[in-house]
C-alpha positions as semicolon CSV with decimal commas, in nm:
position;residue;x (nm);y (nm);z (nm)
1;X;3,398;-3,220;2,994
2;X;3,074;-2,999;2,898
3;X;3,219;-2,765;3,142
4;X;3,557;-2,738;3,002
5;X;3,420;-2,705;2,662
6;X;3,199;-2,376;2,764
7;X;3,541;-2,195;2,935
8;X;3,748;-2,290;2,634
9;X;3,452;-2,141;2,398
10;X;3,425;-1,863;2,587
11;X;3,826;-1,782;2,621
12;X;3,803;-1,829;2,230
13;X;3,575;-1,539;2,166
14;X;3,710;-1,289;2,415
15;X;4,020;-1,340;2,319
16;X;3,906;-1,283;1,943
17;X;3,674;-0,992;2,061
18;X;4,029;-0,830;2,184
19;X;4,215;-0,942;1,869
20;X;3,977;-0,740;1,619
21;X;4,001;-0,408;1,805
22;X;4,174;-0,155;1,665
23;X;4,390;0,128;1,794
24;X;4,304;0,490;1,589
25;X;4,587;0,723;1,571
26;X;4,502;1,068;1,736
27;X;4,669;1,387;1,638
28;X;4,704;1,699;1,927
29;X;4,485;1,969;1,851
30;X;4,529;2,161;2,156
31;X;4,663;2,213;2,526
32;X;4,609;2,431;2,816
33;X;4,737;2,436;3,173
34;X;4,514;2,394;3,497
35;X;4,698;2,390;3,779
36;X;5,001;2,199;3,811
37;X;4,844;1,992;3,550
38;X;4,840;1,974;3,163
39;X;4,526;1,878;2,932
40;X;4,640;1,793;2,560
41;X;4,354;1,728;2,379
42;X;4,333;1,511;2,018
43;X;4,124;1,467;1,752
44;X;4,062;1,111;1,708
45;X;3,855;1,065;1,390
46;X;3,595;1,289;1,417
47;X;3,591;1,268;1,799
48;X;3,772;1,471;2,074
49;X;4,006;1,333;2,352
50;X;4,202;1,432;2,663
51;X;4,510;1,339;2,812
52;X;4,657;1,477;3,179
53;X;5,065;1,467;3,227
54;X;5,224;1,706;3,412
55;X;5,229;2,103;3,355
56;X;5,638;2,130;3,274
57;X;5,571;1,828;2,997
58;X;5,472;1,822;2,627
59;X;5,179;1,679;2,475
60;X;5,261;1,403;2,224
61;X;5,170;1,485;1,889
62;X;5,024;1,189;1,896
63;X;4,845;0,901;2,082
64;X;4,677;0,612;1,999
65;X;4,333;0,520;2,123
């Protein structure tokens, strides 16, 4: 029973841990081409971040992160 009571604790706060994250909205702020591949970039609050998709595609305005 002690056993059972430690997994079902822990399950309880992960799952809670995963539940209070929150996804930031990220707007495109630039692109350029390397190869056959694409790098969109976004600022996400403050702080920059990449994306790869292919070269013929186009960046999202938008991603979440």
């Amino acid at each position: 029973m002690k056993n059972f009571l430690i997994i079902a604790l822990s399950l309880l706060s992960f799952s809670f841990m995963i539940s209070s994250a929150k996804a930031v909205t990220c707007f495109k702020s630039g692109e350029y081409v390397s190869g056959l591949n694409k790098i969109c970039i976004y600022d996400c609050m403050g702080s920059d971040t990449a994306i790869t998709i292919g070269s013929t595609q186009l960046c999202p305005l938008t991603i979440e992160n």
